[in-house]
N, C-alpha and C positions, 0 to 999 in steps of 0.2 A: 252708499246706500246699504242699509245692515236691517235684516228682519228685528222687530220690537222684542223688546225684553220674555214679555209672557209668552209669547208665540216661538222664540227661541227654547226659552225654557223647556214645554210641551213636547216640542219635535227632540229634544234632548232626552227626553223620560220617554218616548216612541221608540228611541232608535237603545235607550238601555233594554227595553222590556226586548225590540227585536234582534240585541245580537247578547242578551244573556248576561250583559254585565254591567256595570255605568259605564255613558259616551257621553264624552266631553266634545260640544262643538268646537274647533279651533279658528274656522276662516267660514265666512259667510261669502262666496262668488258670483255677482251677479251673472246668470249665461242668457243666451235667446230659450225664450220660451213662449213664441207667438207674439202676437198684439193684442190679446187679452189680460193674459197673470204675468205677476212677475215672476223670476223663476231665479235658484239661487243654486249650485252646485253646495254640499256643505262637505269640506274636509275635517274630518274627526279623527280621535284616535285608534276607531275601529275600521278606516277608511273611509270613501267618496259616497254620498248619498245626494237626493237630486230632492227640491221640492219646489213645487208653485204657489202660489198665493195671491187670496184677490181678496176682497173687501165681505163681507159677510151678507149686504145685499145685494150683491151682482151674482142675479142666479141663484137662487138657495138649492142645494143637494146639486149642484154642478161635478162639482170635484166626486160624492158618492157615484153619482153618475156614470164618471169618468172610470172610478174604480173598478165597479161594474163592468163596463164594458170589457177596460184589460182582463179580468179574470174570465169573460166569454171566450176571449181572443187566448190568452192561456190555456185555459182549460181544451180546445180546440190541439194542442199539443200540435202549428204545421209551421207557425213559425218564433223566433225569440219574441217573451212580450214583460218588460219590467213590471220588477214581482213590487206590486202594491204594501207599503208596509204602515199606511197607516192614512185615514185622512178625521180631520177635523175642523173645530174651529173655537178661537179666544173669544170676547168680545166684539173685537173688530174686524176680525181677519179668518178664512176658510184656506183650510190648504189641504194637498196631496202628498204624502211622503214618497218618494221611489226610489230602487236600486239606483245608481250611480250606471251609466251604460258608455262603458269611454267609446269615442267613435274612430274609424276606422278610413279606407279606402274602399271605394265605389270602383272596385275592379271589374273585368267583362266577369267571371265567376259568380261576382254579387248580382249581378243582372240575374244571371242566368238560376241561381239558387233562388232570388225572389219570385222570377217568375214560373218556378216551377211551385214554393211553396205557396205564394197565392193562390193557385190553381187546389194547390190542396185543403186550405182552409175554405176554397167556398164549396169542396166536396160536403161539408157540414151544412146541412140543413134541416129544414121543421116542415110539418103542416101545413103552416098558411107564413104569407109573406107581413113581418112586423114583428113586435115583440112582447112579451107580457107585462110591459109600462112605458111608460114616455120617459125620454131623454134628451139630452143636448149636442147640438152640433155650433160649436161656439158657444156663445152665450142666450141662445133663442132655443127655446121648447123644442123637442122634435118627438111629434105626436106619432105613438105604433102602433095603433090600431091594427090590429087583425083581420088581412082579407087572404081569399083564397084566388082571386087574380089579380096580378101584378101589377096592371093597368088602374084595377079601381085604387090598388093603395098607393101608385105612385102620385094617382091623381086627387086622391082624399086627404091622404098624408104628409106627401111632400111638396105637390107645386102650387094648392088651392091654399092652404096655411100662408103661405110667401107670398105669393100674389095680393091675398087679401090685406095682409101687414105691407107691402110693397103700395098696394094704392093707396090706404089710409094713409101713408106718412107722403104721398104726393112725388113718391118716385117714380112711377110707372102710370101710362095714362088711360084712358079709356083705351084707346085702339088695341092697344096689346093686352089689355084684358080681353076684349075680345077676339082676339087671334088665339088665346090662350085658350079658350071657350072653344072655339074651332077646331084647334088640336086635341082637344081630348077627346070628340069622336074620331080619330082616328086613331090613338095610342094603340087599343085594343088589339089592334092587325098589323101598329109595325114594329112589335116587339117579339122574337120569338118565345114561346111556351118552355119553361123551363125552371126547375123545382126550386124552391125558394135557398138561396146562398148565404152563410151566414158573412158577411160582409162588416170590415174595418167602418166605413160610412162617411168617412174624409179624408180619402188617400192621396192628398196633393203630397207635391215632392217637401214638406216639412213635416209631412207626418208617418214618415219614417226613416231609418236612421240606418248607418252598415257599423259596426260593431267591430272592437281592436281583429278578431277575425275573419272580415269582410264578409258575418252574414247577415242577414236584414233583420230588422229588427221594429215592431210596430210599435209605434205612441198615440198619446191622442185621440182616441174613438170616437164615433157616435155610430155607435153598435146596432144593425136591426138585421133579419130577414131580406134581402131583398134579390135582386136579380145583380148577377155575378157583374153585367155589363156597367153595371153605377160605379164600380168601384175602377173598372178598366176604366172607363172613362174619365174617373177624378185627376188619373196619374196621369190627361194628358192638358189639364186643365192649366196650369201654370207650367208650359215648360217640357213636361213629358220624363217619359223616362229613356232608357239606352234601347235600340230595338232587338236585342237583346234577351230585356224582359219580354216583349211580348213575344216573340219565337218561343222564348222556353215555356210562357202561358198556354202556348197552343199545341205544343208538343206533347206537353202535361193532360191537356183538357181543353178541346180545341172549338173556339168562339164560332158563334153561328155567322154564315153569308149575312154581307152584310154590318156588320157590327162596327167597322168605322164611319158608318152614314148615321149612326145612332149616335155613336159618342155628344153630339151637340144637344139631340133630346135630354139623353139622361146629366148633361152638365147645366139644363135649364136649373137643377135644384140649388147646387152649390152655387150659382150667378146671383141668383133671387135671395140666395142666405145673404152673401155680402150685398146686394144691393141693399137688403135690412138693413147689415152691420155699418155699412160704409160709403153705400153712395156713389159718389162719382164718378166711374166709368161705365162700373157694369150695369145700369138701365140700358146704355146701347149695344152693349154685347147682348142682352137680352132681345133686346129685338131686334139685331142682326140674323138671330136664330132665326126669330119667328117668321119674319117676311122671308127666308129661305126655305123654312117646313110650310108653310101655313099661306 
């Protein structure tokens, strides 16, 4: 499998304009890069550079999207975040250019650096919880309307959008729509009060990386305002992380009473993502939650 002629070419005249001189691709690698794009390590003769690629209607401004977001999480200066060198699209195909990020060992150090720099990226925060446009988490819309309580945009923004797309396509059935209905008067009182985080926004264990010097490294966004606890929560969603990271998250900036009886609230969002994307289990992990909260 080799990216197409035109779309070679392109990322070829991206990677001369960004390292100053003509770059010659040499090997096209396929690597993992989700279960959405395909993703290609590219060896040149200016070195390793990383890119994705999907089809030009899957998502349109996905990958802008995406760019966007790294440059939040960059500009944020708390933890590494591959510097964006170009995105586009040919006729047929949208892609992302990226630094090349060779990966490393998940030593106890790496925990402990991520979980202290996490803490420090969600010291970044705004006004109201959301952000000034809509973006993607996977391949589905993810709407940022601007509110100033936490409750109404998690329940405007993120679990009413999914739900709604959840019942139309016949994954989720009346009852847990309304159990769903039922927990949102109660969100308001069991989340604590606390200033909007500027948050990664799908921090499962593939969307981040340790780096030839075991330190963390973020990919993959979907970037908003929100409350610091979504994003603890993502990383225990497939799997988890070393406990570890969460010591050094709370030594750093330490999570309110409480906050592991949340983690299942705030993972109702990313359940309901894949139950759009994907179907098959998680309708009942979904409502595993709900008859335990509701």
């Amino acid at each position: 499998m080799s990216l197409p002629g035109p779309l070679a070419e392109q990322l070829s005249d991206h990677l001369s304009g960004y390292c100053g001189r003509p770059v010659d691709i040499e090997h096209e690698v396929p690597v993992g890069g989700g279960s959405i794009n395909d993703a290609y390590r590219l060896d040149t003769d200016a070195g390793r550079f990383f890119v994705k690629v999907n089809s030009t209607d899957c998502s349109p401004g996905m990958f802008a999207a995406e760019a966007d977001g790294l440059g939040h999480l960059r500009g944020a200066g708390a933890i590494r975040v591959p510097a964006v060198i170009a995105t586009g699209e040919d006729h047929d195909h949208s892609f992302i250019l990226l630094e090349w990020v060779e990966g490393g060992l998940r030593t106890d150090p790496f925990w402990t650096t991520f979980g202290r720099s996490l803490a420090a990226l969600h010291r970044h925060t705004a006004t109201s919880f959301g952000l000034d446009h809509s973006n993607y988490i996977g391949t589905l819309k993810q709407v940022n309307t601007p509110y100033e309580r936490w409750a109404d945009f998690f329940i405007t923004c993120r679990i009413e959008p999914q739900v709604k797309m959840a019942r139309d396509r016949k994954r989720i059935g009346d009852g847990d729509v309304l159990r769903f209905e039922r927990l949102y008067t109660k969100l308001g009182h069991l989340f604590p009060q606390e200033p909007p985080a500027l948050l990664h926004g799908d921090l499962w264990s593939g969307n981040f990386m340790c780096d030839a010097q075991s330190c963390p490294v973020l990919i993959d966004p979907a970037v908003y305002h929100g409350h610091r606890e979504m994003d603890i929560a993502m990383t225990k969603l497939f799997g988890g992380s070393e406990e570890g990271f969460y010591t050094a998250y709370n030594e750093a900036w330490p999570l309110e009473q409480g906050w592991k009886e949340r983690v299942d609230l705030c993972n109702l969002y990313p359940l309901l993502v894949h139950v759009n994307l994907f179907g098959a289990a998680y309708p009942a992990q979904v409502h595993a939650i709900l008859t335990r909260h509701v």
